[in-house]
Biopython code that builds the backbone (N, CA, C, O; Angstrom):
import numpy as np
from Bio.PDB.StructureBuilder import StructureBuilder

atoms = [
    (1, "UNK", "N", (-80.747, 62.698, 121.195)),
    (1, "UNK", "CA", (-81.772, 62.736, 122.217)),
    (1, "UNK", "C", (-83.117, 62.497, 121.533)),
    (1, "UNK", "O", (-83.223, 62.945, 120.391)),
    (2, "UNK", "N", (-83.978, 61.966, 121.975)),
    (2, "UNK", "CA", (-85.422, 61.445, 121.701)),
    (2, "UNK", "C", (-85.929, 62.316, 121.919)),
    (2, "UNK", "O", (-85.514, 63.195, 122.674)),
    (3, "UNK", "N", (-87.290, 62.321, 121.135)),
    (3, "UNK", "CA", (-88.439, 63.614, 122.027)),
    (3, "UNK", "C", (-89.228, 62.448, 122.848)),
    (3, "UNK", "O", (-89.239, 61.236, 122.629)),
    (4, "UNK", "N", (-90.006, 63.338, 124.046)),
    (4, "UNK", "CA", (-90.750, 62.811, 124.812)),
    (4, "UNK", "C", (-91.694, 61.661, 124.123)),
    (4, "UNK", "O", (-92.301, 61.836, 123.067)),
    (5, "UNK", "N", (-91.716, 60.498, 124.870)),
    (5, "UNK", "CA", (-92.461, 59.734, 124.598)),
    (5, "UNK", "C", (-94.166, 60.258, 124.435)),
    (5, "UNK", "O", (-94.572, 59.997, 123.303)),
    (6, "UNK", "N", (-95.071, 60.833, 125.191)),
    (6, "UNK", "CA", (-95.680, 61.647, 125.062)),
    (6, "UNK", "C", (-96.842, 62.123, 123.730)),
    (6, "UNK", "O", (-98.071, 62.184, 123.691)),
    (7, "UNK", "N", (-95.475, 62.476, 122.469)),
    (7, "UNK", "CA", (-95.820, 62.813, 121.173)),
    (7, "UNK", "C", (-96.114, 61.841, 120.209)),
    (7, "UNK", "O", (-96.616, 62.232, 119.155)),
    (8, "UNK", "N", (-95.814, 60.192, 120.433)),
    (8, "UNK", "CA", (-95.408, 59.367, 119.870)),
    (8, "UNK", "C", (-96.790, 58.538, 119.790)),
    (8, "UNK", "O", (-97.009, 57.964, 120.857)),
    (9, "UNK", "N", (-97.767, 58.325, 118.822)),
    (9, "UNK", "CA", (-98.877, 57.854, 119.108)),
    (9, "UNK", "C", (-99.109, 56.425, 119.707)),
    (9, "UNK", "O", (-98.155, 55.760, 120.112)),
    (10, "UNK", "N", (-100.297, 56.006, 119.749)),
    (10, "UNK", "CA", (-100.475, 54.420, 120.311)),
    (10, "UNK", "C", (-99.873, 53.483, 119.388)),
    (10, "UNK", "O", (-98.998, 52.713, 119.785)),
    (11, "UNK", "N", (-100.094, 53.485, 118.719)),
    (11, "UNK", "CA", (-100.026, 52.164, 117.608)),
    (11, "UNK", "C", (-98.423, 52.175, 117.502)),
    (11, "UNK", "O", (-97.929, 51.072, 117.266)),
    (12, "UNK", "N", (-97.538, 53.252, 117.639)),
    (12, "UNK", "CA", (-96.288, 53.264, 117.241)),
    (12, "UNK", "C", (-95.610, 52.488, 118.857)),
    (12, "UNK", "O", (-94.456, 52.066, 118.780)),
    (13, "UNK", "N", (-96.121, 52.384, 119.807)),
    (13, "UNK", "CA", (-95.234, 51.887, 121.176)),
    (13, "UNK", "C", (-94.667, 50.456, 121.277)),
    (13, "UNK", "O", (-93.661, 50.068, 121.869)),
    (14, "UNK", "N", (-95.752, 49.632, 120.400)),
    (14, "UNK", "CA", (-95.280, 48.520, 120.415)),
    (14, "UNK", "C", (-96.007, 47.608, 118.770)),
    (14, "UNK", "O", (-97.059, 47.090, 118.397)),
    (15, "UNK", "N", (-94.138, 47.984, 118.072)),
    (15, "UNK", "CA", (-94.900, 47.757, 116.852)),
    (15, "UNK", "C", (-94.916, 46.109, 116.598)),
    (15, "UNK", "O", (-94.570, 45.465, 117.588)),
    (16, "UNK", "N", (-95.275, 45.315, 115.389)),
    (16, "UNK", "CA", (-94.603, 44.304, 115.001)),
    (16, "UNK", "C", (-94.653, 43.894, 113.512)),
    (16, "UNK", "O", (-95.434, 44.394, 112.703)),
    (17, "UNK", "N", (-93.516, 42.694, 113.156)),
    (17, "UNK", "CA", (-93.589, 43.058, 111.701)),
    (17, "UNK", "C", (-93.506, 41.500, 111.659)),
    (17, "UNK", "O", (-93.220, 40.575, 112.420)),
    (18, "UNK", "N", (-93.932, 41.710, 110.286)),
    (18, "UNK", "CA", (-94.060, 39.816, 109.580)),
    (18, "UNK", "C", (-93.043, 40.224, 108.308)),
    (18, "UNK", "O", (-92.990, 41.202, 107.563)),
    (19, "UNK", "N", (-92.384, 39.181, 108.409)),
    (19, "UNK", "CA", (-91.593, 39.327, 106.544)),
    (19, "UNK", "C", (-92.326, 37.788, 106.217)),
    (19, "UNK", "O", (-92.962, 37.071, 106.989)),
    (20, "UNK", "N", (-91.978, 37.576, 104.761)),
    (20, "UNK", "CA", (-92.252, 36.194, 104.311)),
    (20, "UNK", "C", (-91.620, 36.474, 103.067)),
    (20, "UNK", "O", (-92.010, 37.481, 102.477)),
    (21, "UNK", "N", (-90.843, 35.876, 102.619)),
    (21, "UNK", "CA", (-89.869, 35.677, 101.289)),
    (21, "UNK", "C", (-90.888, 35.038, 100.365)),
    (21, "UNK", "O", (-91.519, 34.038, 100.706)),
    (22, "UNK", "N", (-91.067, 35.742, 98.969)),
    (22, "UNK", "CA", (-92.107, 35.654, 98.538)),
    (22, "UNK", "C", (-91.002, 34.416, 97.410)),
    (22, "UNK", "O", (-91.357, 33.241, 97.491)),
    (23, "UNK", "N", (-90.130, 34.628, 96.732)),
    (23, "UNK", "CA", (-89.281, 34.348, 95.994)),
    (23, "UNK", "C", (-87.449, 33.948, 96.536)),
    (23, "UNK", "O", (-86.685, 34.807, 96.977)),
    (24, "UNK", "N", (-87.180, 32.844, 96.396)),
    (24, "UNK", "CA", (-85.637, 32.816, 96.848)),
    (24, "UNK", "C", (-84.680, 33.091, 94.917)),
    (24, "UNK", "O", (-85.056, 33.103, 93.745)),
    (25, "UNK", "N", (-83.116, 33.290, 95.805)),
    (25, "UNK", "CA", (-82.523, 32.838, 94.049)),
    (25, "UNK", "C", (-82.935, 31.143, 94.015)),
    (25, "UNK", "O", (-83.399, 30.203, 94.660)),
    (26, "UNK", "N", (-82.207, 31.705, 92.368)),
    (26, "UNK", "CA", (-82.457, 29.569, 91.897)),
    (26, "UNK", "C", (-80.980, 29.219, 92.423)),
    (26, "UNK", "O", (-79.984, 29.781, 92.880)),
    (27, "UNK", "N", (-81.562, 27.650, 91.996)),
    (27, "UNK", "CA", (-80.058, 27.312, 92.592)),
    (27, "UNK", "C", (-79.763, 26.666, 90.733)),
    (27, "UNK", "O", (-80.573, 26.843, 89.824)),
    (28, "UNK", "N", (-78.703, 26.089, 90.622)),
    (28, "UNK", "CA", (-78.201, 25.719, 89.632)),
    (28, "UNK", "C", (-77.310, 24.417, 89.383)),
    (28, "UNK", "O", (-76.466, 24.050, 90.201)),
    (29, "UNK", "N", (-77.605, 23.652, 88.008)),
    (29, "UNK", "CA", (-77.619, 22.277, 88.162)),
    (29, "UNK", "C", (-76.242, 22.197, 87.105)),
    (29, "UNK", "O", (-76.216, 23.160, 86.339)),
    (30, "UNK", "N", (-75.480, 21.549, 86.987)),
    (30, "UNK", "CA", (-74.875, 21.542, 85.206)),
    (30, "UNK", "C", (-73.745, 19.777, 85.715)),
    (30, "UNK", "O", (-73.537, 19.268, 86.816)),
    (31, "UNK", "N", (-73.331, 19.400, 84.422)),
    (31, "UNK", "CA", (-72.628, 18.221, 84.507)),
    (31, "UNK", "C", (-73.321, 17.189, 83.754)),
    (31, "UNK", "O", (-73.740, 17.391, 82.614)),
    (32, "UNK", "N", (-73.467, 15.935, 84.454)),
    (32, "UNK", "CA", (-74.131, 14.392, 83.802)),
    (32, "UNK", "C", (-76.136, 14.767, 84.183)),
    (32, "UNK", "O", (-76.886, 13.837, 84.480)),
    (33, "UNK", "N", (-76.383, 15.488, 84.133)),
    (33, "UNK", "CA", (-77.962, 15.671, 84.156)),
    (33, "UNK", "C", (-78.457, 15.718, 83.035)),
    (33, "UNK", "O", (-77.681, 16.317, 82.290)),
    (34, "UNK", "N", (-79.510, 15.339, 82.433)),
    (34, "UNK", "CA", (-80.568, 15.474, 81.419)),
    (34, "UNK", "C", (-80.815, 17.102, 80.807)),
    (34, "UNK", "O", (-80.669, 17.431, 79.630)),
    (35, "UNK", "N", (-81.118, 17.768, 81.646)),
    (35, "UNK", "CA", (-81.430, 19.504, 81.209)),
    (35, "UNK", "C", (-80.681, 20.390, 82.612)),
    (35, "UNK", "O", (-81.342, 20.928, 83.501)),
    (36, "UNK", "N", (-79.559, 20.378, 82.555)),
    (36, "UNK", "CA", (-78.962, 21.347, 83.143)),
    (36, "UNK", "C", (-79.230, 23.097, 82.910)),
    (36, "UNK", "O", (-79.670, 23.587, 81.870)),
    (37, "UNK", "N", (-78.886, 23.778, 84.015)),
    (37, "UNK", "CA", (-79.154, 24.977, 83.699)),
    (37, "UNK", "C", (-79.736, 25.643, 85.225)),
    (37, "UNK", "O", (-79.363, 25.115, 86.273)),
    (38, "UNK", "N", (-80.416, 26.509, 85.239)),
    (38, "UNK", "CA", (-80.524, 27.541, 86.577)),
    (38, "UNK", "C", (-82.439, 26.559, 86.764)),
    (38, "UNK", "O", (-83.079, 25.909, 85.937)),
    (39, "UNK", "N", (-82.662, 26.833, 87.856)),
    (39, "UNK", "CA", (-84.242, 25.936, 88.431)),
    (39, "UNK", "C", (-84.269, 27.076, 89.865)),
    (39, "UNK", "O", (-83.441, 27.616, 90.598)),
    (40, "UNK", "N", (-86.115, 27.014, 89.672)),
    (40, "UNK", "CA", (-86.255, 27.931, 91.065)),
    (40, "UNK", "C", (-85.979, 27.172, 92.058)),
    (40, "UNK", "O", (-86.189, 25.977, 91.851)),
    (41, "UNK", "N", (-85.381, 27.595, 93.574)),
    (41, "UNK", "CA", (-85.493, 27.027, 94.750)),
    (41, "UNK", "C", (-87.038, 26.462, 95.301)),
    (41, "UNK", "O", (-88.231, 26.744, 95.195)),
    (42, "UNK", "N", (-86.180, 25.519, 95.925)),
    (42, "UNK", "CA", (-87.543, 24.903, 96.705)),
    (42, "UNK", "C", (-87.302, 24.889, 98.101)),
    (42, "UNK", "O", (-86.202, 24.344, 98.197)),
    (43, "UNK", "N", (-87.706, 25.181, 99.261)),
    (43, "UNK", "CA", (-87.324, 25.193, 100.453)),
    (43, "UNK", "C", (-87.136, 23.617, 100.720)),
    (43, "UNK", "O", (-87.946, 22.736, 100.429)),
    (44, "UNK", "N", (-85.850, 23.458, 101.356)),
    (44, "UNK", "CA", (-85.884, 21.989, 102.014)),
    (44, "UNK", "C", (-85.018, 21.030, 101.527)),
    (44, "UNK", "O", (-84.452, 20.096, 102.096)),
    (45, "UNK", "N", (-84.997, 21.694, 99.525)),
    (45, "UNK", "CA", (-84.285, 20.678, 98.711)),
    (45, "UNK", "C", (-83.170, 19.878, 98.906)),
    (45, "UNK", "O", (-82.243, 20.458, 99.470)),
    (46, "UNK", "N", (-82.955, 18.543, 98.565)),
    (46, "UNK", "CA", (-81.531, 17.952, 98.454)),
    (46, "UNK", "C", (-81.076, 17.995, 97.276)),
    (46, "UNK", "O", (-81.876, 18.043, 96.341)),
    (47, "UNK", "N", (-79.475, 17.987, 97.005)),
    (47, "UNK", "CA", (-79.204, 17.552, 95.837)),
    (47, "UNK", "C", (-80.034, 16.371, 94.696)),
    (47, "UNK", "O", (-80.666, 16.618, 93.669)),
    (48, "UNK", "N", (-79.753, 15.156, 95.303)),
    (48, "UNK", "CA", (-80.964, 14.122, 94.494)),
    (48, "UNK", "C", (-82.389, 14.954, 93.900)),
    (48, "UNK", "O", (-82.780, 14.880, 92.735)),
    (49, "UNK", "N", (-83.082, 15.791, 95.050)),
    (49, "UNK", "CA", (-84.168, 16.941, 94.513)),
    (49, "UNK", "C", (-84.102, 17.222, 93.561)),
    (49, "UNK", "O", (-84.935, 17.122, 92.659)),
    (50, "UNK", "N", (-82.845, 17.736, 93.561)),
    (50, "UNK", "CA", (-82.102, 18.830, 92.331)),
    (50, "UNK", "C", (-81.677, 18.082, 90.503)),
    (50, "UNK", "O", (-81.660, 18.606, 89.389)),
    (51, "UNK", "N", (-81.503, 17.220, 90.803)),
    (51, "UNK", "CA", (-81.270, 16.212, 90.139)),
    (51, "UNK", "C", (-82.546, 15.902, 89.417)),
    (51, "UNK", "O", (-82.815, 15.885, 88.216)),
    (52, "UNK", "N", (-83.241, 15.667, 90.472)),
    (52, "UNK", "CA", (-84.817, 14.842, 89.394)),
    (52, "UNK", "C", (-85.510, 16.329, 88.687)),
    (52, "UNK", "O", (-85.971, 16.237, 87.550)),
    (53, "UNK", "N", (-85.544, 17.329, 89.223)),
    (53, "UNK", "CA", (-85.788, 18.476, 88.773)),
    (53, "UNK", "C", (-85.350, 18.893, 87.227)),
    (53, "UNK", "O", (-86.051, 19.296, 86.299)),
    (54, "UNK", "N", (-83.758, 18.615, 87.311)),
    (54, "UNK", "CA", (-83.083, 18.664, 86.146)),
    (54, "UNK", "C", (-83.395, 17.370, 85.058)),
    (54, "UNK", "O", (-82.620, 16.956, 84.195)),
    (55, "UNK", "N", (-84.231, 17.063, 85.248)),
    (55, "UNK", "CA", (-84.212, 15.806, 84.628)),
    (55, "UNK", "C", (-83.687, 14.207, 84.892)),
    (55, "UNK", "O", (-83.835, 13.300, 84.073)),
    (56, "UNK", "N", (-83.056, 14.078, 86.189)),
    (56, "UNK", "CA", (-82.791, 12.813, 86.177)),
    (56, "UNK", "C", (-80.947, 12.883, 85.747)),
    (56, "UNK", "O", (-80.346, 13.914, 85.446)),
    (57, "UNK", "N", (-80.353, 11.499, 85.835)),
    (57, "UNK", "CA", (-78.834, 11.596, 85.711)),
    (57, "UNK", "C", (-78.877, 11.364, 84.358)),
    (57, "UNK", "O", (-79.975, 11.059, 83.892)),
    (58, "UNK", "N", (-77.780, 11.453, 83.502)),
    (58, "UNK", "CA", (-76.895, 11.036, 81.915)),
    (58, "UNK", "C", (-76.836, 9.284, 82.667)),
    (58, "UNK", "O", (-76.822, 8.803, 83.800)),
    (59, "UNK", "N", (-76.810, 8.686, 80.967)),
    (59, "UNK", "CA", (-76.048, 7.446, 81.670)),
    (59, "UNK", "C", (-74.847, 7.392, 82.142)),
    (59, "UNK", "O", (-74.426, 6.413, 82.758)),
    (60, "UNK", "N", (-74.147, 8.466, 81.899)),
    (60, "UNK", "CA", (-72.541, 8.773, 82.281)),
    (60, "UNK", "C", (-72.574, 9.102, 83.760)),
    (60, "UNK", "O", (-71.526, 8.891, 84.371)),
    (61, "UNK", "N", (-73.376, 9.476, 84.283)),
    (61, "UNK", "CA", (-73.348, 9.978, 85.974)),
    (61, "UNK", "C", (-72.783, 9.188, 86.392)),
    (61, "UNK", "O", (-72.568, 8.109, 85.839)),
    (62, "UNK", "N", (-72.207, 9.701, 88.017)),
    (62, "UNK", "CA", (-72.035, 9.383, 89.108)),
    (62, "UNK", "C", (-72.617, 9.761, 89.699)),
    (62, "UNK", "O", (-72.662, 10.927, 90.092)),
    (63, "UNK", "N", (-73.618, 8.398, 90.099)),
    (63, "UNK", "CA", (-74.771, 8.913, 90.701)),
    (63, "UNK", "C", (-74.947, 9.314, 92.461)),
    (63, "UNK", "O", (-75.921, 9.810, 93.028)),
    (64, "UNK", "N", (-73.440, 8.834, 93.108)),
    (64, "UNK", "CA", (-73.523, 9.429, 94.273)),
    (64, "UNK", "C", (-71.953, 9.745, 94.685)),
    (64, "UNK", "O", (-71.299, 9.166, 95.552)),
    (65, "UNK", "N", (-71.501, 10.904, 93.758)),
    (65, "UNK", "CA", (-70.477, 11.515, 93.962)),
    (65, "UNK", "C", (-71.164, 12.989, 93.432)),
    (65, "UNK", "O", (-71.869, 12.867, 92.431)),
    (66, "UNK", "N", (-71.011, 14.648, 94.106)),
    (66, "UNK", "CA", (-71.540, 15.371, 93.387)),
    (66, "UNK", "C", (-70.694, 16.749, 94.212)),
    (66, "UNK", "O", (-70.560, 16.772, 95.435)),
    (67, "UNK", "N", (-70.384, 17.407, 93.660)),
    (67, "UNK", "CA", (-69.721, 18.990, 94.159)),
    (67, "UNK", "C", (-70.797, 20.069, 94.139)),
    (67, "UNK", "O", (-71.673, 20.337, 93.317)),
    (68, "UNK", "N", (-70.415, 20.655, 95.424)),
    (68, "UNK", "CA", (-71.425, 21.451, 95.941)),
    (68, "UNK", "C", (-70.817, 22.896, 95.416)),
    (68, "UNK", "O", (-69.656, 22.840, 95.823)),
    (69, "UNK", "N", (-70.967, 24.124, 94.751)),
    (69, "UNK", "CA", (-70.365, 25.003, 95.147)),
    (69, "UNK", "C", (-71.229, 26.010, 95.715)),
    (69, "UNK", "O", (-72.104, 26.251, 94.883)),
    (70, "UNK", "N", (-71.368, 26.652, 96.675)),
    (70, "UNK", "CA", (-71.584, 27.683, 97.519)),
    (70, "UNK", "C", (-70.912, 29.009, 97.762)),
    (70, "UNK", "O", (-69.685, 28.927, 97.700)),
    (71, "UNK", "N", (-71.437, 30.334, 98.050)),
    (71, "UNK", "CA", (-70.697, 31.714, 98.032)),
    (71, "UNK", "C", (-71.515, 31.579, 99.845)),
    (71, "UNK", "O", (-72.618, 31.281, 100.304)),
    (72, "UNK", "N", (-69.914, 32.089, 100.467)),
    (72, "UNK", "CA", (-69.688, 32.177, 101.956)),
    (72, "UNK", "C", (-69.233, 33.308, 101.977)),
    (72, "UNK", "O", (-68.131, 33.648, 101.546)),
    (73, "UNK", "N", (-70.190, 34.106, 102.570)),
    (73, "UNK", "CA", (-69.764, 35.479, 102.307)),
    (73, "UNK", "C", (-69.336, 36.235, 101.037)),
    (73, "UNK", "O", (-70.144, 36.532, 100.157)),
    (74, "UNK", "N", (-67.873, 36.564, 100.979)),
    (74, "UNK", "CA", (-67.411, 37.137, 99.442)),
    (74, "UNK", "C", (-66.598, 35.903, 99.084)),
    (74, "UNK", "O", (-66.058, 36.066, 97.990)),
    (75, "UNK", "N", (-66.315, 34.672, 99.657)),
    (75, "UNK", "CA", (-65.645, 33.411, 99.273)),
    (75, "UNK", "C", (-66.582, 32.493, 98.214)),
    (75, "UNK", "O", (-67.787, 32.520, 98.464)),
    (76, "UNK", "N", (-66.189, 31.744, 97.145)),
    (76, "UNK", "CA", (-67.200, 30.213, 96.997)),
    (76, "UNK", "C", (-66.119, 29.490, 97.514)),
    (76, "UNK", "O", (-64.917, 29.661, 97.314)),
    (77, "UNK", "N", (-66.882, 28.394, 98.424)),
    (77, "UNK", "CA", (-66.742, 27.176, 98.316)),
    (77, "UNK", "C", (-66.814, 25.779, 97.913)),
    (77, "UNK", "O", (-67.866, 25.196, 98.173)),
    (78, "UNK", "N", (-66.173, 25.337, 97.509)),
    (78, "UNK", "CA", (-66.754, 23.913, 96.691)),
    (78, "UNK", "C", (-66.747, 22.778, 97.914)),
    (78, "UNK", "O", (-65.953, 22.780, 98.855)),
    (79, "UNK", "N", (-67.629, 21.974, 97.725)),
    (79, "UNK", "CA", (-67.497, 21.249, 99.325)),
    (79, "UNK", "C", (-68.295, 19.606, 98.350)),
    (79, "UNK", "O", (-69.286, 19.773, 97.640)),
    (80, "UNK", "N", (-67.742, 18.382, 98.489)),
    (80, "UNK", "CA", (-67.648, 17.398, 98.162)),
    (80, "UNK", "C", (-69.455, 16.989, 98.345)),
    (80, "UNK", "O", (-69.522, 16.975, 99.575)),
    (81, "UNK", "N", (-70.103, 16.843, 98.120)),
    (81, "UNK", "CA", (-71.632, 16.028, 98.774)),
    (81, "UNK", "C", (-72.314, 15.487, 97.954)),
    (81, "UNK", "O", (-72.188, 15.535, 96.730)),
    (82, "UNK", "N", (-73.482, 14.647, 98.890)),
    (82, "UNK", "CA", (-73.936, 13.509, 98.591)),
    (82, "UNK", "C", (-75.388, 13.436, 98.398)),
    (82, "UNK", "O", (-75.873, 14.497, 98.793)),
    (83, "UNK", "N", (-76.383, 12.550, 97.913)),
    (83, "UNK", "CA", (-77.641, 12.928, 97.450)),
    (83, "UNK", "C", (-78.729, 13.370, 98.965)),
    (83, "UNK", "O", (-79.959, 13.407, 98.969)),
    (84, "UNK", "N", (-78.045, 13.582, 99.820)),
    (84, "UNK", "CA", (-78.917, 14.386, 100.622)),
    (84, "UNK", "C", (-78.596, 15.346, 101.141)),
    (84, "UNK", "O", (-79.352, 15.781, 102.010)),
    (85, "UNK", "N", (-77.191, 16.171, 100.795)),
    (85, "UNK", "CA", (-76.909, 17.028, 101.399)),
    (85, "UNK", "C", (-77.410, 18.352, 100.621)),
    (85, "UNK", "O", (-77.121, 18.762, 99.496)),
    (86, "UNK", "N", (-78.298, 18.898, 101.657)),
    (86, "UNK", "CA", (-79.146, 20.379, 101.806)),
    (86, "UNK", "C", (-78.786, 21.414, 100.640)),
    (86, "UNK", "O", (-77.560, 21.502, 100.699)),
    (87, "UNK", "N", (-79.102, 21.985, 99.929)),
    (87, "UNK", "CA", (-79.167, 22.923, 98.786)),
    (87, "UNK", "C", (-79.837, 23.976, 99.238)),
    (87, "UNK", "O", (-80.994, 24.020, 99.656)),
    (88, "UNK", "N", (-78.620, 25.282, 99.074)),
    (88, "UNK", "CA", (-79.364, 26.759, 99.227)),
    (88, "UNK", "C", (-79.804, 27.481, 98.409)),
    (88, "UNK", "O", (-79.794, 27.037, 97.261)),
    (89, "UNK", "N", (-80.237, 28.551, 98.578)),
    (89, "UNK", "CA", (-80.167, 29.484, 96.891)),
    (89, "UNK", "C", (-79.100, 30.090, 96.589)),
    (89, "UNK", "O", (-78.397, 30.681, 97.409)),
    (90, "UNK", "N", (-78.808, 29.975, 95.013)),
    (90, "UNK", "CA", (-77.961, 30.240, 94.628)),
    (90, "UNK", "C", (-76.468, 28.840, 94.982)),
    (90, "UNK", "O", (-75.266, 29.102, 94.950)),
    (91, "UNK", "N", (-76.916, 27.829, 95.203)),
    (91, "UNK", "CA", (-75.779, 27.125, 95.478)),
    (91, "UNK", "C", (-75.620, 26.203, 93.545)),
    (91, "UNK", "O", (-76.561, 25.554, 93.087)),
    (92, "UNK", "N", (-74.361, 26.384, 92.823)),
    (92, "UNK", "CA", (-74.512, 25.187, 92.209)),
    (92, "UNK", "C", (-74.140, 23.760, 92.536)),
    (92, "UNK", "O", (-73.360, 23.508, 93.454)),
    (93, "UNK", "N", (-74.630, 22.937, 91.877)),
    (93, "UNK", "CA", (-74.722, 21.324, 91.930)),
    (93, "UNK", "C", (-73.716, 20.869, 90.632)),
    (93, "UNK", "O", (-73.931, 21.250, 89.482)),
    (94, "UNK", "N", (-72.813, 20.169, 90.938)),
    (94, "UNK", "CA", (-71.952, 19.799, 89.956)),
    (94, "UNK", "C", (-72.225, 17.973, 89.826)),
    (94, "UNK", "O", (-71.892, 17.351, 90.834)),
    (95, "UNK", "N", (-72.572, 17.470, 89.117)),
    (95, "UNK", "CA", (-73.043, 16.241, 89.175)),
    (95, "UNK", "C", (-71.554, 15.707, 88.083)),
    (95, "UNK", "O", (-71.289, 16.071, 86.937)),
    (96, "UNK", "N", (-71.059, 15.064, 88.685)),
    (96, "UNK", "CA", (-69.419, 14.658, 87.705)),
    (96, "UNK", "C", (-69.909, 12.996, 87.140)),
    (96, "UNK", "O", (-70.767, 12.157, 87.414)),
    (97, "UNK", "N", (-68.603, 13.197, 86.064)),
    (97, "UNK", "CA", (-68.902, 12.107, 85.392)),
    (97, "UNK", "C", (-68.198, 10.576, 85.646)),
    (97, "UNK", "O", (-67.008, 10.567, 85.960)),
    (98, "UNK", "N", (-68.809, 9.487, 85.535)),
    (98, "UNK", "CA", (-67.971, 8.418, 85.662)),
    (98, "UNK", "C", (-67.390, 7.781, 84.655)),
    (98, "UNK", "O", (-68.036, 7.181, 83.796)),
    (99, "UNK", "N", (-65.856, 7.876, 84.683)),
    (99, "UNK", "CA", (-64.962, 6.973, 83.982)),
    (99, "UNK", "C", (-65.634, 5.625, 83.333)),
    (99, "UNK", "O", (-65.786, 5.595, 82.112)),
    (100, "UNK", "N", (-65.988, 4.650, 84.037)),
    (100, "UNK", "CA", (-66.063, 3.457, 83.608)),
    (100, "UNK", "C", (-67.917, 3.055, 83.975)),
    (100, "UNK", "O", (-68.378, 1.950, 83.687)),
]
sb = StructureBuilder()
sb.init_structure("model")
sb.init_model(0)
sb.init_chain("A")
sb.init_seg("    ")
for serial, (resi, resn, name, xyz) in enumerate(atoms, 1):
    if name == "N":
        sb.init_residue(resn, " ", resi, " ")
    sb.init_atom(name, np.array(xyz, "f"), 0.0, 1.0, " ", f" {name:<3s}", serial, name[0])
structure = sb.get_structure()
């Protein structure tokens, strides 16, 4: 049970709140890139983003074949993508290599 509204001052009846994420995780690069390793998020990023960030491709890249892995809930997923598909925090970027 509540106590009477009554006791409850002005300012508390109708509150409101702002958040703003000051900091996200990084996301993380490794494979045919120049300087692989962990990079802060950027809101918005694509893989390709992610890529020039890290330095750009190896001459060994494949430059538009790349594995996504992602944590879905308590799952990762690895999910196949391409130089524009969306990057979260904490997602790594697997940039694979080409055979020939």
């Amino acid at each position: 049970m509540s106590p009477p509204a009554s006791i409850w001052p002005e300012y508390v009846k109708n509150p409101s709140v702002n958040v703003e994420i000051v900091s996200y995780r990084p996301f993380y690069i490794v494979g045919e890139v120049r300087t692989p390793g962990s990079y802060p998020y950027i809101a918005g990023m694509s893989v390709l983003k992610g890529v020039a960030i890290a330095g750009g491709f190896t001459y060994r890249a494949k430059k538009d074949d790349f594995y996504l892995t992602r944590t879905v809930g308590a799952k990762k997923v690895q999910l196949d993508a391409n130089a524009e598909t969306p990057v979260e925090p904490g997602d790594v970027i697997t940039v694979r290599e080409r055979f020939f």
